[in-house]
matplotlib code that plots the C-alpha trace (Angstrom):
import matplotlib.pyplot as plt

x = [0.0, 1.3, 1.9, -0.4, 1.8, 4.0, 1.9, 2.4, 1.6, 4.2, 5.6, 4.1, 5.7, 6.1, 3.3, 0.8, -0.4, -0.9, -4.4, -4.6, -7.2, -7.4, -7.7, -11.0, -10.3, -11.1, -10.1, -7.6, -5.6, -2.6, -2.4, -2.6, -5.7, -7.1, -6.2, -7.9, -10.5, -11.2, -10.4, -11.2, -10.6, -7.4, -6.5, -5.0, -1.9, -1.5, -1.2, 1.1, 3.2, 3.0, 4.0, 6.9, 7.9, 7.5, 4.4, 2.0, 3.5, 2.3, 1.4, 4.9, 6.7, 7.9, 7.3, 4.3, 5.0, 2.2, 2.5, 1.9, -0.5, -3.9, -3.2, -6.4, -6.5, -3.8, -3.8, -1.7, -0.9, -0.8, -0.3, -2.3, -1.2, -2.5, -1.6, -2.2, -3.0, -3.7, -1.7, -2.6, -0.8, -1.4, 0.0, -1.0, 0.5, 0.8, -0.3, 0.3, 2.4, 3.0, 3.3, -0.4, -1.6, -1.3, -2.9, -3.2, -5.4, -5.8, -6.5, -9.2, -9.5, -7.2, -8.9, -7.9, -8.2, -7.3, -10.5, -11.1, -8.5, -6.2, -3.8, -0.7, -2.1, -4.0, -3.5, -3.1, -0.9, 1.2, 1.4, 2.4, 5.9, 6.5, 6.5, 7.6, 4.3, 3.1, 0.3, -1.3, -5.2, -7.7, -10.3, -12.5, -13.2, -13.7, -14.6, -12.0, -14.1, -13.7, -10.6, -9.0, -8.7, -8.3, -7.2, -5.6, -4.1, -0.5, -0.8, -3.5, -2.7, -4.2, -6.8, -9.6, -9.4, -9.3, -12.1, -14.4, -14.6, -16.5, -18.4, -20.0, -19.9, -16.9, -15.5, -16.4, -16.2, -17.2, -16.8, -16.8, -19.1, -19.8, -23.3, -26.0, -27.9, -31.6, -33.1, -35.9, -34.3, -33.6, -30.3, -28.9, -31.0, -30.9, -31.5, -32.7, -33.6, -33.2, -30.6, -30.2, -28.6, -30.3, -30.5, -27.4, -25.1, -22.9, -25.2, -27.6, -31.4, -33.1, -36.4, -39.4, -38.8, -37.2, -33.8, -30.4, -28.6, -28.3, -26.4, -25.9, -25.9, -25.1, -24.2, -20.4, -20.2, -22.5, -21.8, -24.8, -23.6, -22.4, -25.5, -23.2, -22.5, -20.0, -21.6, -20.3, -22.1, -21.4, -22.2, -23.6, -24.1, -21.7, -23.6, -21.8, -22.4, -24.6, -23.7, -23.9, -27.1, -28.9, -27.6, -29.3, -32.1, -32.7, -32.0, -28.5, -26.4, -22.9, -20.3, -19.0, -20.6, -20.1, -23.0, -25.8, -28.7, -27.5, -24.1, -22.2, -18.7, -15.8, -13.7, -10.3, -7.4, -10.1, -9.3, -10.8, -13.9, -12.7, -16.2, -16.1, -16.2, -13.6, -13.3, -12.2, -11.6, -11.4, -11.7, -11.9, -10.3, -7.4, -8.5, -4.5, -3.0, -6.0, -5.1, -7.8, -6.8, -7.9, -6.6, -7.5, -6.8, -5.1, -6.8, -9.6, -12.7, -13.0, -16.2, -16.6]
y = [0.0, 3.8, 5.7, 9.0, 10.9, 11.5, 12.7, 16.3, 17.6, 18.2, 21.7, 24.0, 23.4, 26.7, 28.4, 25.8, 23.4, 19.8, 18.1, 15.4, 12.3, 10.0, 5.9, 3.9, 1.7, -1.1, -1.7, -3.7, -3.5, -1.0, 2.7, 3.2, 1.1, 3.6, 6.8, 6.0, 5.1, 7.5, 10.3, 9.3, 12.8, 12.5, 9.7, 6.4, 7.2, 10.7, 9.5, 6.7, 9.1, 11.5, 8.6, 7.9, 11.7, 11.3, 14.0, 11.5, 11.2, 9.5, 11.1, 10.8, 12.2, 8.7, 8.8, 6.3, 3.5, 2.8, -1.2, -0.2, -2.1, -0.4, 1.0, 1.7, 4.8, 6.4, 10.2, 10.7, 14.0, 14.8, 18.3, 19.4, 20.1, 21.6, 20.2, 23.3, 26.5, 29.9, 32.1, 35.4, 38.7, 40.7, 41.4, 41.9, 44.7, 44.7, 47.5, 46.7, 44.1, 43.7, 40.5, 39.9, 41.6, 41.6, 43.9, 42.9, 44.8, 42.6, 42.6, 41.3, 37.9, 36.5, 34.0, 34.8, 31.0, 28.1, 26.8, 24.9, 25.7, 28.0, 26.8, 28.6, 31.7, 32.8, 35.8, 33.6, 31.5, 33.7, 35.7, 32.7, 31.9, 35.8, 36.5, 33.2, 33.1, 29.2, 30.1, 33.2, 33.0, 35.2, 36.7, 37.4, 36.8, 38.8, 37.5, 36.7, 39.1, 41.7, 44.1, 45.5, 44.7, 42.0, 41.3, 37.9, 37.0, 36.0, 33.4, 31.2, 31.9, 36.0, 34.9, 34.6, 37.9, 39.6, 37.3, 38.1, 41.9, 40.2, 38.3, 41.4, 43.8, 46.2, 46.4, 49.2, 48.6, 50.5, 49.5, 51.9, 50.3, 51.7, 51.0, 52.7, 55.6, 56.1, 59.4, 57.7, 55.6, 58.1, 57.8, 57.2, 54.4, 51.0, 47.7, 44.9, 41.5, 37.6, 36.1, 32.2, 29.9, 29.7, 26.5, 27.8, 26.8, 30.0, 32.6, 33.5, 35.4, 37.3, 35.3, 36.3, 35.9, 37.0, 39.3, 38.3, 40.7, 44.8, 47.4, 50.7, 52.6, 56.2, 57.7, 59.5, 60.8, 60.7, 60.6, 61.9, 61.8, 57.7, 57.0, 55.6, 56.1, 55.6, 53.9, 53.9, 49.7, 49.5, 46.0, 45.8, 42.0, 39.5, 37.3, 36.0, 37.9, 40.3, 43.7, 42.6, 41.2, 43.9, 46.2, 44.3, 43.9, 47.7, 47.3, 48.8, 45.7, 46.1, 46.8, 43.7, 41.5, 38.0, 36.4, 39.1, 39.7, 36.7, 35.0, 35.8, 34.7, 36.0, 32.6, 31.8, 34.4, 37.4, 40.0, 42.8, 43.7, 43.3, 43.9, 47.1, 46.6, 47.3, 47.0, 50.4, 50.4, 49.5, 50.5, 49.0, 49.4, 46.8, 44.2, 43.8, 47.1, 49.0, 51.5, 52.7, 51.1, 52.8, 51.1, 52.6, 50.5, 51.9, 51.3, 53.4, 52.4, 55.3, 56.2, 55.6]
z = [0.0, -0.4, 2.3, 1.8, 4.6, 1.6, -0.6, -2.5, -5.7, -8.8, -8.7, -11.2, -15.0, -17.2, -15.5, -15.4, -12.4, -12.7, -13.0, -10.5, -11.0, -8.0, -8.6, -7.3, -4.6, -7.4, -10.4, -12.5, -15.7, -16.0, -15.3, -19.3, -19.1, -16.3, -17.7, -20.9, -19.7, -16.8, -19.1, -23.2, -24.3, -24.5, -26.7, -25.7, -27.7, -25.9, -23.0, -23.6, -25.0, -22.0, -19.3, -21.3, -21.3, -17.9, -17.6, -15.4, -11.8, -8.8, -5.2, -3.7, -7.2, -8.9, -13.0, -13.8, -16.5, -18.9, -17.5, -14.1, -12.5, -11.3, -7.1, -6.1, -4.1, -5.4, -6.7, -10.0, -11.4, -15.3, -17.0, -19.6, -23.1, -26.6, -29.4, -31.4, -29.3, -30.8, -30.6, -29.6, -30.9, -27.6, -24.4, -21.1, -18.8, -15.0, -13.5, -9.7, -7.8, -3.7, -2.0, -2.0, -4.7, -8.8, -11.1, -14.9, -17.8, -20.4, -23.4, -25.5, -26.7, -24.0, -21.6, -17.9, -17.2, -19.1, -21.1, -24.6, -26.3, -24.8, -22.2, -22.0, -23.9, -20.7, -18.5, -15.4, -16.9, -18.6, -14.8, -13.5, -15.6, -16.3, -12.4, -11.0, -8.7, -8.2, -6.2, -8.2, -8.8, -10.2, -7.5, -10.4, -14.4, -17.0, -20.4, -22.8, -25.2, -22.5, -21.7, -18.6, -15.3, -13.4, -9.8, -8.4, -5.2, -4.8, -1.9, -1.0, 2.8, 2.5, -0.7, 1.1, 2.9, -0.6, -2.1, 0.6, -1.0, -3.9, -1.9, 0.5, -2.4, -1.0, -4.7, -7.1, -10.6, -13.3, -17.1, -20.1, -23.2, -26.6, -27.6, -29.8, -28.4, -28.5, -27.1, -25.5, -22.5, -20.0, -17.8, -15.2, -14.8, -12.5, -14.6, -12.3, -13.5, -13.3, -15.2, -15.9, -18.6, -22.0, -23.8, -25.8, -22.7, -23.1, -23.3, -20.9, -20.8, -18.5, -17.3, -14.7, -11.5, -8.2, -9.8, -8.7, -11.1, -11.1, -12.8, -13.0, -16.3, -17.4, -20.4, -20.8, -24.4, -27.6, -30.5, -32.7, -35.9, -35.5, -33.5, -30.6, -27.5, -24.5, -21.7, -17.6, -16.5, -12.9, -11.6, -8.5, -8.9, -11.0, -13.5, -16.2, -19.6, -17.0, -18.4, -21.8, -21.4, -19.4, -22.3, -24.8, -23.3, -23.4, -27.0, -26.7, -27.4, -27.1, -30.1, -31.7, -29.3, -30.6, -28.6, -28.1, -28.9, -31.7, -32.2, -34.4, -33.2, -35.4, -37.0, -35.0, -35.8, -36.7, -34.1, -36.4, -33.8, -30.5, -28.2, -27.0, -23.3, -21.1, -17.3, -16.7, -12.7, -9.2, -6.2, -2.6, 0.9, 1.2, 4.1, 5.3, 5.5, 5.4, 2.6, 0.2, -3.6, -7.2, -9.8, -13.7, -17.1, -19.4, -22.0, -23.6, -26.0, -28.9, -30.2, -34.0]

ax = plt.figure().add_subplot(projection="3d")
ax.plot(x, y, z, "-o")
ax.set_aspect("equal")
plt.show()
C-alpha cells in the first residue's frame, strides 16, 4: 500500500499546475488502461506518449510507466497540453504588484483561465511563468471578449481575505461600453432583473422571477452623428455575460458582441472587432493594510 503521509503535488511546469485524477479503490488493468478510460478525451496514444515523457507522476513524485498495474486509491498527477494553441498577438500589462496583490489589464480575446482551447495563452498562466508566482489566482473573471482589469491574489494563505470583498460587495467597478444611443431611454438608470442559462449553454437570458442581477448605467459621451455612445455599467451583482445582457435587453447591445442579442462569433485568428467593453476600474479598501486602492486600465474604448 502507499503511504499517503507523503503525498504532494508536482511543482508547477512553465506556469501551469498539474491536474490530478485519484484511482478507485477497485479496479484492475494497467495505469494506461485507467487513464484511458477514466479520461477518453485524451487519446490512448496521448497518453502513452506523456508517461513515457514522464508527464503522469504518482502522489509521492515517482514517474508512472504505462504497464503499471492499477493502485487503487492512489492520486496521480498529469499536466495538460495543446496540441495546437492559438496564438494570440497581444500582451497583457501589469499594473500593480506587492506580496499579495497583482494587477493585470488585459487585453481582449485572451482568456484569464485556461478553457477549450487555450492553455498557456491565458492571463493567469502567462502571470504565472512571467512572475515566477506558483500560487497566483484570479479573484474574479472577465470575459476573454472583454478588456481591462483584473485582480488575483499571490498566496492562497491571504486569498480569502481579498475574495471576501466580492463576496460582501466592498469592490467598485465601473466598465466603459460603446453602444448605440436612443433618445428615449432616460439615464442614469438601474437595470434589475433575473438572469439564468439559456439552452445555448454560453449565453444566458433574463427570465421572470425574483432578480439576482443589477447594474448601474449612465451615459459619458454621444456621438450623434455615428448614432453611438459611451456607456459607464457598474455591476452591483456579478452574472456571467450580465452587463452585456442587461444592455441588450434595453436594445443597446454592445459593439461587436459576438454572442448578443445573436451570435455571431468571429472565426479563430479574426481579431478585427474586438467587443467594446472594457473593465475600466477598481476601487476597494485593502483588508491587510487598510489602505484605500484605485486602480484605472489603461486602456480606452474610442467612439466611431
Amino acid at each position: 500500500m502507499h503511504n499517503p503521509r507523503h503525498t504532494h503535488a508536482p511543482a508547477v511546469r512553465d506556469g501551469v499546475g498539474p491536474s490530478c485524477v485519484v484511482l478507485p479503490s477497485q479496479g484492475q488493468g494497467s495505469m494506461l488502461d485507467f487513464l484511458a478510460r477514466r479520461l477518453p478525451a485524451v487519446a490512448r496514444e496521448e497518453w502513452l506518449r506523456r508517461m513515457q515523457a514522464g508527464d503522469v507522476v504518482d502522489e509521492r513524485g515517482d514517474p508512472v510507466a504505462p504497464a503499471r498495474p492499477f493502485e487503487g486509491g492512489l492520486r496521480l498527477y498529469y499536466y495538460r497540453s495543446l496540441p495546437a494553441e492559438p496564438a494570440l498577438p497581444f500582451t497583457e500589462t501589469v499594473l500593480y504588484q506587492d506580496e499579495h496583490l497583482v494587477v493585470a489589464d488585459k487585453p481582449h480575446f485572451m482568456p484569464v483561465t485556461p478553457s477549450g482551447r487555450y492553455l498557456h495563452n491565458t492571463l493567469l498562466v502567462r502571470l504565472k511563468r512571467q512572475l515566477g508566482l506558483p500560487e497566483l489566482s484570479p479573484l474574479h473573471r472577465i470575459d476573454r471578449d472583454t478588456a481591462g482589469l483584473v485582480l488575483l491574489s499571490v498566496h492562497q494563505r491571504t486569498r480569502g481575505a481579498y475574495q471576501a470583498l466580492f463576496r460582501d460587495r466592498q469592490i467598485t467597478k465601473h466598465y466603459d461600453a460603446i453602444a448605440p444611443w436612443r433618445a428615449d431611454i432616460a439615464f442614469p438608470r438601474e437595470h434589475i432583473s433575473r438572469l439564468e442559462e439559456s439552452p445555448q449553454f454560453f449565453r444566458m437570458q433574463e427570465v421572470p422571477g425574483e432578480p439576482n442581477s443589477h447594474t448601474r448605467i449612465e451615459v459619458l459621451d454621444v456621438a450623434g452623428a455615428s448614432g453611438w455612445a459611451r456607456y459607464r455599467l457598474s455591476p452591483v451583482t456579478g452574472k456571467r455575460h450580465q452587463l452585456r445582457v442587461h444592455m441588450a435587453a434595453l436594445g443597446l447591445p454592445l459593439r461587436n458582441d459576438p454572442f448578443y442579442p445573436v451570435v455571431n462569433d468571429p472565426p479563430e485568428g479574426d481579431y478585427s472587432r474586438p467587443l467594446q467593453l472594457l473593465a475600466r476600474s477598481l476601487e476597494f479598501v485593502d483588508p491587510l493594510s487598510g489602505a484605500r486602492r484605485v486602480f484605472e486600465s489603461g486602456q480606452r474604448l474610442g467612439l466611431p
